[in-house]
Structure formats: C-alpha cells, structure tokens
Biopython code that builds the backbone (N, CA, C, O; Angstrom):
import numpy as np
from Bio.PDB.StructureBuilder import StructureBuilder

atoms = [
    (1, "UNK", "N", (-13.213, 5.179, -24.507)),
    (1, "UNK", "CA", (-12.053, 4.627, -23.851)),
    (1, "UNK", "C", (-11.429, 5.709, -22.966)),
    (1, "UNK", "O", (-11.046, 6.820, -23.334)),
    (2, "UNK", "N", (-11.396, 5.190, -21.737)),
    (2, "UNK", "CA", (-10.590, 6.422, -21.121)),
    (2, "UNK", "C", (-9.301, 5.811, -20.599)),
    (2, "UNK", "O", (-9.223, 4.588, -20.475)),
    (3, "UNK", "N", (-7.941, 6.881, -20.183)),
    (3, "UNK", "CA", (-6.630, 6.251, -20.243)),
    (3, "UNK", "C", (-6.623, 7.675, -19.229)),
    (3, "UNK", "O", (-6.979, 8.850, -19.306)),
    (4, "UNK", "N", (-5.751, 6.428, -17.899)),
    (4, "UNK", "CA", (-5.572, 7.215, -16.520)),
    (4, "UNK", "C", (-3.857, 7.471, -16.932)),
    (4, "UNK", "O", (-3.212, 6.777, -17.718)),
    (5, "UNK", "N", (-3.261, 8.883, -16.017)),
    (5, "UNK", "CA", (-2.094, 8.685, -15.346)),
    (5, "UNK", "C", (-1.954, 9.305, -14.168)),
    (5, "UNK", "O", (-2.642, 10.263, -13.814)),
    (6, "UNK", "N", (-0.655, 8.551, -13.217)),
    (6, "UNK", "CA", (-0.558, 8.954, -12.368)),
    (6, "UNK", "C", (0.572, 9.535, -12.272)),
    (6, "UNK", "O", (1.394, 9.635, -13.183)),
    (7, "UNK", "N", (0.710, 10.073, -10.834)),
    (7, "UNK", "CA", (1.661, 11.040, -10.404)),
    (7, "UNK", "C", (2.167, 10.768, -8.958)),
    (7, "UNK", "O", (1.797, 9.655, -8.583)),
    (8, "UNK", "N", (2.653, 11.215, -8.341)),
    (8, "UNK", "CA", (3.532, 10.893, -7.204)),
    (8, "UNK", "C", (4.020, 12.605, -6.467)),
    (8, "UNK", "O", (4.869, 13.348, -6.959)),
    (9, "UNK", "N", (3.056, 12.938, -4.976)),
    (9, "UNK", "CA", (3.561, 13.857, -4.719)),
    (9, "UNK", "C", (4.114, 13.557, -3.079)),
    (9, "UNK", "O", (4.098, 12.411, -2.630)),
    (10, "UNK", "N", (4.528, 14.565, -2.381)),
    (10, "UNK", "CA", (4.820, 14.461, -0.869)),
    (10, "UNK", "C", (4.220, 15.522, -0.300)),
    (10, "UNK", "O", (4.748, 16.630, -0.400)),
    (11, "UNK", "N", (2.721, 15.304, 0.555)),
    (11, "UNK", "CA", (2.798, 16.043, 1.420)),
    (11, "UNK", "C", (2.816, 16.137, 2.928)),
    (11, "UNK", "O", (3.192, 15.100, 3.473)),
    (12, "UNK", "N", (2.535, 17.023, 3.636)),
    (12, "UNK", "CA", (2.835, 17.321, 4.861)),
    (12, "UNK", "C", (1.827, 18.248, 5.566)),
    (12, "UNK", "O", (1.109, 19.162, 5.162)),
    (13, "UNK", "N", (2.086, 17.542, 7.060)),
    (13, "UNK", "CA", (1.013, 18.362, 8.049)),
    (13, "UNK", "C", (1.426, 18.085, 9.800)),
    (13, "UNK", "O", (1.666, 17.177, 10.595)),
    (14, "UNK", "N", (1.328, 19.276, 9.725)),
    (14, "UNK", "CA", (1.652, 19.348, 11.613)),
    (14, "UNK", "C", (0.345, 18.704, 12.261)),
    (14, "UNK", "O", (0.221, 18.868, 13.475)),
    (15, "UNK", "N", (-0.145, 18.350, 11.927)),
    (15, "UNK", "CA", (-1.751, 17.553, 12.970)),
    (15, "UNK", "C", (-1.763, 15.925, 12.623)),
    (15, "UNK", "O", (-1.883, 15.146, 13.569)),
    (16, "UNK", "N", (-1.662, 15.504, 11.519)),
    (16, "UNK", "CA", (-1.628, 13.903, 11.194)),
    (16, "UNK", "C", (-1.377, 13.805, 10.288)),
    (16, "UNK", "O", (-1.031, 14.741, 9.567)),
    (17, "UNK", "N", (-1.488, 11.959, 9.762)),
    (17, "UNK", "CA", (-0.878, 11.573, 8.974)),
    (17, "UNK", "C", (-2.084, 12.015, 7.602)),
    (17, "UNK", "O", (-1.794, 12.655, 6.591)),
    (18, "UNK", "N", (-3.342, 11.496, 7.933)),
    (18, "UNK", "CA", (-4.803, 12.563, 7.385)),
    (18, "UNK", "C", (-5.025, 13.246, 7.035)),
    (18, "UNK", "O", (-5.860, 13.368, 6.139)),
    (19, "UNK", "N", (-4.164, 14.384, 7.736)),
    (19, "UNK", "CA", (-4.400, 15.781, 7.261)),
    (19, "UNK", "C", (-3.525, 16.110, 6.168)),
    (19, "UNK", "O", (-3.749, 16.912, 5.261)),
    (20, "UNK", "N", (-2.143, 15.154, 6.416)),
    (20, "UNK", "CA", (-1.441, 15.426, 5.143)),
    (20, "UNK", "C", (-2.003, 14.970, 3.728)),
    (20, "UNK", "O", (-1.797, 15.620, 2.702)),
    (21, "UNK", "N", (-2.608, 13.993, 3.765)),
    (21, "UNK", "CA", (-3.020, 13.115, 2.740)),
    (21, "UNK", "C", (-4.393, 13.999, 2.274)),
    (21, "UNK", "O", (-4.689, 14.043, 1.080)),
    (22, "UNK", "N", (-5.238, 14.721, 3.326)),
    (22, "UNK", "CA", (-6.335, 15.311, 2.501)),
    (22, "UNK", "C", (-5.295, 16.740, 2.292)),
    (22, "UNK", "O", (-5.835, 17.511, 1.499)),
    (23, "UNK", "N", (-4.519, 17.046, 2.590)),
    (23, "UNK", "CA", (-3.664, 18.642, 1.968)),
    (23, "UNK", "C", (-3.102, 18.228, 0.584)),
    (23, "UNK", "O", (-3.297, 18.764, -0.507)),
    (24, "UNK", "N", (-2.237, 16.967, 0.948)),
    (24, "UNK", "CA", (-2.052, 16.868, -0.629)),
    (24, "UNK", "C", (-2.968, 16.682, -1.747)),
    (24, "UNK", "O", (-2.829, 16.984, -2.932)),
    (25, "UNK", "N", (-3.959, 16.107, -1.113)),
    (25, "UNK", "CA", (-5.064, 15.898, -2.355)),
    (25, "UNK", "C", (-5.792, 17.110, -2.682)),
    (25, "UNK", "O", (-6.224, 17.220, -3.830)),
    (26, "UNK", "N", (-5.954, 17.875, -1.985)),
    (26, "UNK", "CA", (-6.588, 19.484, -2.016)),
    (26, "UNK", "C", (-5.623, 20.161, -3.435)),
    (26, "UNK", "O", (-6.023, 20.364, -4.581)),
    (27, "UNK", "N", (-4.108, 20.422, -2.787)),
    (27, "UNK", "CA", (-3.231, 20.936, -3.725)),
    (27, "UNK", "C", (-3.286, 20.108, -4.996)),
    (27, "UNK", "O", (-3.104, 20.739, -6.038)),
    (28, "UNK", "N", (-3.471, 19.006, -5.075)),
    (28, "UNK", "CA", (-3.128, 18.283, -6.400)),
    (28, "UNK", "C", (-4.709, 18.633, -7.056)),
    (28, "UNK", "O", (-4.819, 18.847, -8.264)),
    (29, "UNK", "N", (-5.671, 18.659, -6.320)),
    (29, "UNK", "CA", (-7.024, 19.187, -7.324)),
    (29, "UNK", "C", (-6.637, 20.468, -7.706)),
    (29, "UNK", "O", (-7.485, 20.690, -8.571)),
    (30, "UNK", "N", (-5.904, 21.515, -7.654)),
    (30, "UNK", "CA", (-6.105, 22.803, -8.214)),
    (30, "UNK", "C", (-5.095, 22.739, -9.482)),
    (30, "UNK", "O", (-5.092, 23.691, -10.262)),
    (31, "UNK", "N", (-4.409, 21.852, -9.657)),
    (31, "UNK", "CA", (-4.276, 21.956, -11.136)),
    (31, "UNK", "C", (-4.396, 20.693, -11.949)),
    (31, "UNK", "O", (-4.119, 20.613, -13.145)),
    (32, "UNK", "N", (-4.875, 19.626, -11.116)),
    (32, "UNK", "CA", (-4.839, 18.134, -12.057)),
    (32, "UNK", "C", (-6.239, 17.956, -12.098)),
    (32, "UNK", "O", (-6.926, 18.016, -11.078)),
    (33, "UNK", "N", (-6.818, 17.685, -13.514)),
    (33, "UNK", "CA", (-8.388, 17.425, -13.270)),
    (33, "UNK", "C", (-8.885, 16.549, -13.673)),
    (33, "UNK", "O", (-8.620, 16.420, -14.868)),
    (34, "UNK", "N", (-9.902, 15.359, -13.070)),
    (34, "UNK", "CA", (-10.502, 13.738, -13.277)),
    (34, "UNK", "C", (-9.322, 13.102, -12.059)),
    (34, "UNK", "O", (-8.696, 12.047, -12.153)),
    (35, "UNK", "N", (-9.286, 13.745, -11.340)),
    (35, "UNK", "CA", (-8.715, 12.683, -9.826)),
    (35, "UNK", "C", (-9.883, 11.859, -9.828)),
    (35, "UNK", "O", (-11.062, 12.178, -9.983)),
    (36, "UNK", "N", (-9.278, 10.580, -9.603)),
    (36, "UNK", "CA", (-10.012, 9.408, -9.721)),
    (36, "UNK", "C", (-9.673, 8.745, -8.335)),
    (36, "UNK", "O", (-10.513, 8.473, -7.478)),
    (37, "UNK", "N", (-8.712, 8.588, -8.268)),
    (37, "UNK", "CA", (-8.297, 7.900, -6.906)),
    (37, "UNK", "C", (-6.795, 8.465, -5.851)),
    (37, "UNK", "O", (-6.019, 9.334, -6.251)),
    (38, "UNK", "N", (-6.685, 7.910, -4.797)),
    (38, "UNK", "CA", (-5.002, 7.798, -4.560)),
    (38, "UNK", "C", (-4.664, 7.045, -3.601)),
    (38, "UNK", "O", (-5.430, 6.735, -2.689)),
    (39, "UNK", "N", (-3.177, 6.572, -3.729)),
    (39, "UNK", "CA", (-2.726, 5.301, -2.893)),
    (39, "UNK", "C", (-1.715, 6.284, -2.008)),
    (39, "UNK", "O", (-1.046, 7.242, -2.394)),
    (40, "UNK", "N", (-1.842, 5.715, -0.711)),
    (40, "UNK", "CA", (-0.952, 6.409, 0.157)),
    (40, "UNK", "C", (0.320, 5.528, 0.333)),
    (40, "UNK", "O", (0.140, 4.700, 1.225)),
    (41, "UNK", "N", (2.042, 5.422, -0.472)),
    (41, "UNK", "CA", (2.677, 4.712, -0.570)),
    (41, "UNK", "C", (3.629, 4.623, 0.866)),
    (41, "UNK", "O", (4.396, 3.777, 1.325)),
    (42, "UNK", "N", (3.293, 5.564, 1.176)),
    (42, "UNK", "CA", (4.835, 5.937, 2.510)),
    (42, "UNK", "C", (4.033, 7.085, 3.026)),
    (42, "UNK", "O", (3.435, 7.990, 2.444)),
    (43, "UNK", "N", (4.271, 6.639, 4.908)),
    (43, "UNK", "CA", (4.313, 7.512, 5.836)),
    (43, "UNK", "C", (5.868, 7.865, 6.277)),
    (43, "UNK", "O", (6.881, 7.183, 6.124)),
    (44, "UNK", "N", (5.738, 8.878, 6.745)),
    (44, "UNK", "CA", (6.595, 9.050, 7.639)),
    (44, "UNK", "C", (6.699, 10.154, 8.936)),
    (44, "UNK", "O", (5.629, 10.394, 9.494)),
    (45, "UNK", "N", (7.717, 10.729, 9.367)),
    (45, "UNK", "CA", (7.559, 11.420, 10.301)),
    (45, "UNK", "C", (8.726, 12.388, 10.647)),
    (45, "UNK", "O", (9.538, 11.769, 11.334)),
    (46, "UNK", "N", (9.059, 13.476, 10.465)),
    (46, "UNK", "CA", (10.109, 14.449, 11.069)),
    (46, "UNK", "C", (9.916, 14.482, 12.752)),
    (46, "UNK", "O", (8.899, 14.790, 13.375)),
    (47, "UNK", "N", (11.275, 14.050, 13.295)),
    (47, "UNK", "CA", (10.966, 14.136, 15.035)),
    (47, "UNK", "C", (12.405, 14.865, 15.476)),
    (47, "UNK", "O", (13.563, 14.784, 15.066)),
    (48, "UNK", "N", (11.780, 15.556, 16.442)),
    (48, "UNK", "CA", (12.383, 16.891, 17.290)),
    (48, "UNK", "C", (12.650, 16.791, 18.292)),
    (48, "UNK", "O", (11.857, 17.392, 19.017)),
    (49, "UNK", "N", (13.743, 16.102, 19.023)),
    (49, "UNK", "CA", (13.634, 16.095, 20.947)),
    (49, "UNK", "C", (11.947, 15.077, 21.105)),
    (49, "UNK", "O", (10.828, 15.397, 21.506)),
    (50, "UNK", "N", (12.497, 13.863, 20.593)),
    (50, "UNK", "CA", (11.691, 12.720, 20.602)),
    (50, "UNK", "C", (9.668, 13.057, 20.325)),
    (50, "UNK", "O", (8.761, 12.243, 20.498)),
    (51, "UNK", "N", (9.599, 13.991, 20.030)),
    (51, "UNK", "CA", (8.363, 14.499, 19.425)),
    (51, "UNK", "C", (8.272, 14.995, 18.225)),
    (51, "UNK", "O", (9.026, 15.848, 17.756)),
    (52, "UNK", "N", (6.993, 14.287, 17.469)),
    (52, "UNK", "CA", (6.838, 14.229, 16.207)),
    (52, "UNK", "C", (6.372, 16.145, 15.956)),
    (52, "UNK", "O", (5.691, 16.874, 16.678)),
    (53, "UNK", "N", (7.012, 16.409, 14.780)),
    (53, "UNK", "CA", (7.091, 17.868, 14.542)),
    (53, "UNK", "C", (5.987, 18.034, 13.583)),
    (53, "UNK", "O", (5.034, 18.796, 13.742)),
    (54, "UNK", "N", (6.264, 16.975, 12.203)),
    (54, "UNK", "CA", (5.756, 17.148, 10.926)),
    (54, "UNK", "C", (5.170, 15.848, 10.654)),
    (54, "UNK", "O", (5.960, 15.032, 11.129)),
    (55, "UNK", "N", (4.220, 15.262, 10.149)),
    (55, "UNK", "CA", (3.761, 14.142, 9.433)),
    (55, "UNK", "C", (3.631, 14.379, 8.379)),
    (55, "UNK", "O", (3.320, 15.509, 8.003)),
    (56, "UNK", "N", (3.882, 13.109, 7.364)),
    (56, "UNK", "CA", (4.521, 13.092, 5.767)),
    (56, "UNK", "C", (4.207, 11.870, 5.380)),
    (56, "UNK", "O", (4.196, 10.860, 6.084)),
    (57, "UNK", "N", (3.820, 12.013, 3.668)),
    (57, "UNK", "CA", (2.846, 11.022, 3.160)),
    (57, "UNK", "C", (3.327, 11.393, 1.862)),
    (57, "UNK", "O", (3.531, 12.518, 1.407)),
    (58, "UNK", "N", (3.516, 9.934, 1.188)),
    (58, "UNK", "CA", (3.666, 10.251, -0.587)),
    (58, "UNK", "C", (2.384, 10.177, -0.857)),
    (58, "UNK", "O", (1.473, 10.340, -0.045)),
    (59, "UNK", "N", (2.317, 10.012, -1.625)),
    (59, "UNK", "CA", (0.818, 9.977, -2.373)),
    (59, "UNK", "C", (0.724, 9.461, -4.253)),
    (59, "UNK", "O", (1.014, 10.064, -5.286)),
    (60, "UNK", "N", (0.450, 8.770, -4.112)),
    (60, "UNK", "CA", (0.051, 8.207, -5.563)),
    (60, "UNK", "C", (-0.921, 8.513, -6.413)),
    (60, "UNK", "O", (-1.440, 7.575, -7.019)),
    (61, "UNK", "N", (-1.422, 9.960, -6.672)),
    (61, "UNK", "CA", (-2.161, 10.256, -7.517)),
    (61, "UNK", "C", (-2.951, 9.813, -8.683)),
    (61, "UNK", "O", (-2.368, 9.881, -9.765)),
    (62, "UNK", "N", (-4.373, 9.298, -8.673)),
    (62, "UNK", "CA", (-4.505, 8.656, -10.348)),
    (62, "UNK", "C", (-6.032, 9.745, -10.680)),
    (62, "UNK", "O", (-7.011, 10.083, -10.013)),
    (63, "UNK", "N", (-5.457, 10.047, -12.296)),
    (63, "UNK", "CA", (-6.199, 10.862, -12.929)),
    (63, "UNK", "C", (-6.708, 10.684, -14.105)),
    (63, "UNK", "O", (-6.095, 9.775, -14.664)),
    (64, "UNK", "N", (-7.507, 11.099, -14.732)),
    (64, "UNK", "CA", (-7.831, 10.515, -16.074)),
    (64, "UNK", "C", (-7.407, 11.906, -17.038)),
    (64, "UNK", "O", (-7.422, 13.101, -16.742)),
    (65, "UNK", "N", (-7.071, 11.282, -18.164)),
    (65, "UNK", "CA", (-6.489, 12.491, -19.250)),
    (65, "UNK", "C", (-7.554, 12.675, -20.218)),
    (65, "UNK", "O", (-8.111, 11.805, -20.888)),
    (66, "UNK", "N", (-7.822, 14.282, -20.196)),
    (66, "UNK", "CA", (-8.997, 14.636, -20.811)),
    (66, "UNK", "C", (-8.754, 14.325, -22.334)),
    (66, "UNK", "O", (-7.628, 14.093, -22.776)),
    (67, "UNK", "N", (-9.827, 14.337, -23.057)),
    (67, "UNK", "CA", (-10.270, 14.496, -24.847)),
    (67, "UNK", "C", (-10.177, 15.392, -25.196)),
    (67, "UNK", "O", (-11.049, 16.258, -25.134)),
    (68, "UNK", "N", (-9.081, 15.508, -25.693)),
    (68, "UNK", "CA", (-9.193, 17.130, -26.481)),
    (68, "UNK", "C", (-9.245, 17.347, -28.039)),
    (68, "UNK", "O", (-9.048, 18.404, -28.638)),
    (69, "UNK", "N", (-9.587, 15.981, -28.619)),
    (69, "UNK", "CA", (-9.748, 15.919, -29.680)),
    (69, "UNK", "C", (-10.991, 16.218, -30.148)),
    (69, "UNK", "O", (-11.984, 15.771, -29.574)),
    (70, "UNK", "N", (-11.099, 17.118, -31.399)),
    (70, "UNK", "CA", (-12.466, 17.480, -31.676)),
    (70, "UNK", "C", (-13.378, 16.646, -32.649)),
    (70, "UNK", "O", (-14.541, 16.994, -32.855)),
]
sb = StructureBuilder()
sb.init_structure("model")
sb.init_model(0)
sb.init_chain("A")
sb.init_seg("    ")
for serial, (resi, resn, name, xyz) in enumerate(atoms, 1):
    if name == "N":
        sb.init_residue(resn, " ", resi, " ")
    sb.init_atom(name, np.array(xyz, "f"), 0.0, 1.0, " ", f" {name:<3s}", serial, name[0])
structure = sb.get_structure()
C-alpha cells in the first residue's frame, strides 16, 4: 500500500512561466523524495513599467511517503 502527500510551494523565474515550474520542481527534489507528480495551481506575474519582471507559479507537489518500518 502506498500513501501520497502533498505540498504546496511558489516558485519563480525571470524567463517563463516553465522555467519556474521546472525550478520549483528541481528545488523540491533536493529534499522531498518519490515526487510522483505536480499540479500547477496559479500563475502569475510581477510587472515593472508595463513589463513582466518575474514569472510565478504555485505548485502542488505530490509525493509518496517512504517505509520505514522494519
């Protein structure tokens, strides 16, 4: 039986909405392990003198929780 949870992060990227979504998923592999999937819940956008500065993405993380029972 395996039993997922998820998580909920925000990241960000000066090039796209893409790049944020593969940065956050990069950072969330170095300490969450059995990423299984993720839902991208919300874009958005920081804008500067009518040009987009920052692109921004939640992210819905799903992971599976290891066995640590012996």
């Amino acid at each position: 039986m395996a039993v997922a949870r998820v998580t909920e992060i925000i990241s960000s990227s000066k090039e796209s909405w893409e790049d944020a979504a593969r940065q956050g998923l990069s950072r969330a592999a170095k300490t969450l392990r059995g990423i299984t999937g993720l839902e991208i819940i919300r874009q958005n956008a920081k804008v500067v003198n009518g040009r987009i500065q920052e692109y921004r993405v939640e992210l819905r993380i799903t992971f599976v929780l290891e066995d640590n029972q012996n």
